[in-house]
C-alpha positions as CSV (number, residue, x, y, z in Angstrom):
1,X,1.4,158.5,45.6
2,X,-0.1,161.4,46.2
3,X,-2.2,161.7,49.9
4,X,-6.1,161.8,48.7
5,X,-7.2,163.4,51.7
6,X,-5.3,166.5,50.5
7,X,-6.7,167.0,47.3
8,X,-8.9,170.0,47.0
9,X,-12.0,168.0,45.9
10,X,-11.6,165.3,48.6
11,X,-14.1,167.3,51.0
12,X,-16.3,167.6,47.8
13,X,-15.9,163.3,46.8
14,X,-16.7,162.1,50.6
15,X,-19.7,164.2,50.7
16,X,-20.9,162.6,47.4
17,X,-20.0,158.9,48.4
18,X,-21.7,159.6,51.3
19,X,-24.6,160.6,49.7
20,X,-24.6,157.4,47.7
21,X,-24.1,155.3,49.9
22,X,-27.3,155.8,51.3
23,X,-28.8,155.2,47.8
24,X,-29.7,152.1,45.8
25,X,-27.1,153.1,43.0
26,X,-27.6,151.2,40.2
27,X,-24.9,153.3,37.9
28,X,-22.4,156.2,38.5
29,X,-20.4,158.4,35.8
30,X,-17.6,160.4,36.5
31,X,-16.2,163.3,34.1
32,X,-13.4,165.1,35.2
33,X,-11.0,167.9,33.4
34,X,-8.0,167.7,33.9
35,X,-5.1,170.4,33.3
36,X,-4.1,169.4,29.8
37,X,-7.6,169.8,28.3
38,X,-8.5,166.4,28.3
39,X,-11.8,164.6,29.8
40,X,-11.7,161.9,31.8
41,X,-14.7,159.7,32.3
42,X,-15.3,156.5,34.2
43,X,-18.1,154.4,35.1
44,X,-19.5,152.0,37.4
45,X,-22.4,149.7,35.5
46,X,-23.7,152.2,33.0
47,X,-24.6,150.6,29.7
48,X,-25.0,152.9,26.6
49,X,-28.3,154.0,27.4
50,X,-27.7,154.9,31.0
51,X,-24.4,157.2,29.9
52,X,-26.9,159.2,27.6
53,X,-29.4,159.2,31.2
54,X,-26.4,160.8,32.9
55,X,-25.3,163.1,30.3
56,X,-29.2,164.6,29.5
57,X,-29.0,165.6,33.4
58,X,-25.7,167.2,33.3
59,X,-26.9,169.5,30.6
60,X,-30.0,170.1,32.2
61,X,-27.8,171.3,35.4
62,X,-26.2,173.3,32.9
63,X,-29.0,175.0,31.3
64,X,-30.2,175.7,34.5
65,X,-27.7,177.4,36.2
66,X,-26.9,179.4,32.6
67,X,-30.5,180.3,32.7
68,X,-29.9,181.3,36.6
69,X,-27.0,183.5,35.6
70,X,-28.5,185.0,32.9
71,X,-31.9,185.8,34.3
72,X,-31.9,189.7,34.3
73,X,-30.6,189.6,30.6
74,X,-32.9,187.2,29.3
75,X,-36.4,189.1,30.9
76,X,-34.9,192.1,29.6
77,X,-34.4,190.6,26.3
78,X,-37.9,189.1,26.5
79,X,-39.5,192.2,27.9
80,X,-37.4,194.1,24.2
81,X,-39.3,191.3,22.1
82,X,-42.6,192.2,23.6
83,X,-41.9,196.0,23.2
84,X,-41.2,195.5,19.5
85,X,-44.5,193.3,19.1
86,X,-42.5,189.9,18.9
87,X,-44.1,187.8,21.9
């Protein structure tokens, strides 16, 4: 078995149990990719509805940070529209 304290995400997993831990968690989910492609998920008391909770928020991170990255491309973009009588 491999030593988990030597993974390159165990820094990353204490930090995030620790934050938990001083929460009232009432459900986790866990998605992880692994090298073959493949997604693994897990969870701790998440019903149905409470999956769908977790996964609205991921893609919300997501969006965010695409939105974040692409910031100077999409004013530009925007800025184009207006120019052209679009907006």
């Amino acid at each position: 078995m491999r030593d988990v304290k030597k993974l390159p995400y165990a820094g990353w997993l204490e930090e995030s149990i620790t934050l938990l831990a001083g929460q009232n968690v009432h459900s986790i989910g866990l998605a992880a990719r692994v090298n073959d492609g493949e997604v693994l998920t897990a969870y701790y008391q998440a019903d149905p509805a409470e999956k769908a909770l977790l996964a609205t928020h991921i893609q919300a991170d997501s969006l965010f940070e695409m939105t974040l990255a692409n910031a100077k491309l999409i004013v530009e973009a925007a800025e184009e529209e207006e120019d052209d009588g679009g907006i």
